[in-house]
N, C-alpha and C positions, 0 to 999 in steps of 0.2 A: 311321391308322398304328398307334392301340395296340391296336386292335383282331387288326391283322395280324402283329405280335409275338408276343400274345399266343396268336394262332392256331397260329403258330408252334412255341412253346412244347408246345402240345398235340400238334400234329401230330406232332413228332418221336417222342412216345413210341413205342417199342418197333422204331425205325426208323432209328435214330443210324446202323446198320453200313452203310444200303443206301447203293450210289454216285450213282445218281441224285440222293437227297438229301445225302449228302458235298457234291457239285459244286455242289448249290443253294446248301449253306450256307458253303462258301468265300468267296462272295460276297455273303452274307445282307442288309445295309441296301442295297446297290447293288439288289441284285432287289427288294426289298421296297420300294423309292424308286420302281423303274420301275412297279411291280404299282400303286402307290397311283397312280399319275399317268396312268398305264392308265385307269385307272375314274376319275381324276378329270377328264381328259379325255374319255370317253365313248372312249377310241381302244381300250378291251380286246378281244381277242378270245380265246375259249378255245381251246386247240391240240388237237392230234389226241390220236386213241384209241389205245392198245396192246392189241389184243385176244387171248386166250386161254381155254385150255377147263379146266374143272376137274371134277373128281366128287362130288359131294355132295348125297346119293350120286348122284342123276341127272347128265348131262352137264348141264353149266352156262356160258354164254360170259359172261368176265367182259372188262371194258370198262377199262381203267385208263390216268388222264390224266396227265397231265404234274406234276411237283409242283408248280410253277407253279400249276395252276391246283387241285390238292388242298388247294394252304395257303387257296387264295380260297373252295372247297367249307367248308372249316371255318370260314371269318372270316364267309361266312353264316349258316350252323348254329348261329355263339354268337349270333348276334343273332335268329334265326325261333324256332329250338325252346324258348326259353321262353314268346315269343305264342303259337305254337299250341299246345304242350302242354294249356296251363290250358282249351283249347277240346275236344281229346280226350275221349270217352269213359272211362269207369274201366276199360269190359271190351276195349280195345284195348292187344295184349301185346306188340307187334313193336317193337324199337328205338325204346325209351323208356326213360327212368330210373328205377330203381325197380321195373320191370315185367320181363319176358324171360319165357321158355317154363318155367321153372320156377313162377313166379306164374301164368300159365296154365293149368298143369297143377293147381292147388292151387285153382283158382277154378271150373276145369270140374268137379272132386270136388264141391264146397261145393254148389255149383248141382244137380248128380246128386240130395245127397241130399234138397236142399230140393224137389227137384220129385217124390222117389220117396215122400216125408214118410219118408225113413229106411228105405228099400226094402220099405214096405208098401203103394205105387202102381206101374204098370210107369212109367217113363220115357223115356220117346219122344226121339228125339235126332235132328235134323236136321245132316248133315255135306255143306260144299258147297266148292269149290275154283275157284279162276277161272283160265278156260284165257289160257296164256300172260300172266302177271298183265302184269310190266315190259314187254314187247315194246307191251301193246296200251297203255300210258295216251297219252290224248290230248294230243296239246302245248295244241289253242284251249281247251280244255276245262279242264286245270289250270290256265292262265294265265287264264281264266277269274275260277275259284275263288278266287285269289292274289289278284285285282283287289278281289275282292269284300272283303280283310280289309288291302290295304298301298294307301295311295292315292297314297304317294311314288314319283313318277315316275322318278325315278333307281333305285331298287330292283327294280322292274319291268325298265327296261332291263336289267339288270344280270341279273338271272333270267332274262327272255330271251335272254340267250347263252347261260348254263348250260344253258336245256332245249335249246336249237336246235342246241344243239352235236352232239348224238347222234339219231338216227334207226334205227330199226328195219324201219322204211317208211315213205313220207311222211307228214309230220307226228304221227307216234306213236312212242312208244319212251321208256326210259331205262335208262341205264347201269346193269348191276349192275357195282357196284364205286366209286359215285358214295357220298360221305355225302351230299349235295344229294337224292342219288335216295331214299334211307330218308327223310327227312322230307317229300319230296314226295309217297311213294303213302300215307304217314299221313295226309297234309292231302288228299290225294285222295279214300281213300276214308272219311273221316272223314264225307262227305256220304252214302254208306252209312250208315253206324252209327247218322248222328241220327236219319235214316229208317227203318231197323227199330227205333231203341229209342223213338220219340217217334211215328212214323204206326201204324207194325205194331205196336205195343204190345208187343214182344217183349222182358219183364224177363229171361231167361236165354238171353243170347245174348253171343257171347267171337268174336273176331276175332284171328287171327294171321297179322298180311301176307296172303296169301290165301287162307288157311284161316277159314272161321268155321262154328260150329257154336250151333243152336239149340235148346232143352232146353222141351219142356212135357209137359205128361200126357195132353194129347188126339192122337193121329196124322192126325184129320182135319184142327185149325186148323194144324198144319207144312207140311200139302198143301196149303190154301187159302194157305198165307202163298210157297212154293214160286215159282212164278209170278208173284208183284207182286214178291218181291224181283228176280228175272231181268229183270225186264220194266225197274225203275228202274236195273238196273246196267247196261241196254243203249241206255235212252233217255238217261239224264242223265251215264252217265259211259264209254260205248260199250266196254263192257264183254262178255264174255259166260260165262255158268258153264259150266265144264267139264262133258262132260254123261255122260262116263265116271267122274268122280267126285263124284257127290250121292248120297245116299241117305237113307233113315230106319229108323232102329235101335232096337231097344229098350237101355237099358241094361246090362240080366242079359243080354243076346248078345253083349257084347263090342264096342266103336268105338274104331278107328283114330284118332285124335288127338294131334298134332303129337310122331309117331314113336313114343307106349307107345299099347297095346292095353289098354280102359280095362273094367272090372269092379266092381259093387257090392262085392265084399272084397276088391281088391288089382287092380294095375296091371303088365301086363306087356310087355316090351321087345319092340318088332315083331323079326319073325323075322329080317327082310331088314338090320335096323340092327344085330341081335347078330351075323348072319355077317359084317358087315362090319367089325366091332369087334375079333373074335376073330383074324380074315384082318389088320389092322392092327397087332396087339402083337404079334403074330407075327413078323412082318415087320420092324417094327421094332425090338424088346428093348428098351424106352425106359422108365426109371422115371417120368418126366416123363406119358409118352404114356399110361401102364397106371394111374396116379392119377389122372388128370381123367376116363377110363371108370370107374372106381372110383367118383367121385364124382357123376359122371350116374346110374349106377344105383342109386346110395342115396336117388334119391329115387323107387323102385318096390319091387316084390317080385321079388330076385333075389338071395336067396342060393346058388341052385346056381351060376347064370353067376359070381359073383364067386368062388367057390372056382375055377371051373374059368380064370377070367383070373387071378388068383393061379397056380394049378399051370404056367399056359402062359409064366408071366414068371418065374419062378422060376431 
């Protein structure tokens, strides 16, 4: 019960207006009585999905549950994401505390130079993406891994509704739009990362949800390492790498990583995220909307775009 209060409490932030949630919390101890008796009788079931599309920037189907079952998405999250956080890798950047695509961005620099010794070696860059990441994780497969670190049997139950709940095809899938779902493809592919950073000996290597990119000075051992990671992310987590986006780069050519365009002396906005940016404050005249691009790209080299999105909101 204090747990679901308190999940509560979280949940609501920045959510007070929506009606959905009004109408839950009109009623708040009566639901949150049933919710606990739900799962304390094993009688819970998750309810259905509201699906919809979004742009960001690719089309995206986002999956959203009942609030019902969002406040029980979070009263798990307070209790999983600090076990497994402390089990995470340090170079894992996706929905985590402390971490995010700005720490990322600042760790895949630091690594460039260690591995260019300060741009006087080339440095080799390995960039891979996994097709259809959420659609393909496996339910036996996570619950698997789950089993391996919670031996409380009520817990399990309780995670098997959550994963069973969504389907993408039979038995794979999860919700974007779940908190459940962010900490589950961390502890998913979490079996990734021990693997390249403990079998493959790979010191400079950075994962973002399913983006990860690998940094050495040799281009033969990225190709040799190329195929044993494919091979583990199809056998142990049925997986498969996107094969229109791997490559191997040098540094001084310039790589694509998570949205700037990355440079031994400066870092620049992909092209496709500044047309999208510009086509947006446009559109919307939002002081709100034209400061937080303002503050994304203060952390690259773009004093022309920021004159030119200043001029455009003016």
């Amino acid at each position: 019960m204090e747990n679901l209060l308190e999940s509560w409490k979280e949940f609501l932030k920045g959510k007070r207006k929506r009606k959905d949630v009004q109408e839950f919390g009109l009623f708040l101890m009566d639901n949150i009585i049933g919710l606990h008796n739900d799962l304390d009788n094993h009688t819970y079931n998750h309810g259905p999905y509201q699906a919809f599309r979004i742009n960001d920037p690719k089309p995206r189907q986002i999956h959203k549950s009942l609030v019902r079952d969002r406040l029980l998405h979070h009263a798990i999250y307070r209790q999983l994401y600090p076990f497994f956080d402390r089990m995470f890798t340090a170079d894992s950047f996706s929905c985590r505390l402390g971490k995010g695509t700005h720490k990322a961005l600042n760790r895949f620099r630091s690594f460039a130079f260690k591995v260019s010794k300060n741009n006087t070696r080339t440095c080799w860059i390995l960039k891979c993406d996994i097709k259809k990441f959420f659609e393909n994780i496996d339910h036996e497969v996570l619950l698997s891994i789950l089993k391996e670190y919670i031996r409380d049997r009520n817990t399990i139950w309780l995670l098997e509704r959550v994963i069973y709940s969504f389907s993408s095809a039979p038995g794979r899938g999860l919700p974007l739009g779940n908190l459940t779902s962010q900490l589950f493809v961390n502890i998913y592919m979490n079996e990734f990362d021990q693997f390249v950073k403990h079998n493959l000996k790979a010191k400079y290597y950075i994962r973002y949800a399913d983006d990860f990119v690998v940094l050495f000075q040799d281009k033969s051992w990225l190709e040799e390492m190329l195929p044993k990671m494919g091979d583990f992310l199809e056998e142990r987590l049925k997986l498969e790498l996107h094969p229109d986006k791997v490559f191997i780069k040098t540094f001084a050519s310039g790589v694509d990583f998570l949205g700037w365009v990355h440079f031994p002396d400066h870092r620049a906005l992909r092209t496709t995220t500044k047309k999208r940016m510009l086509k947006r404050i446009k559109a919307k005249q939002d002081i709100s909307t034209t400061k937080s691009y303002l503050g994304l790209i203060s952390h690259g080299n773009a004093k022309k775009l920021e004159k030119e999105i200043l001029r455009i909101s003016e």
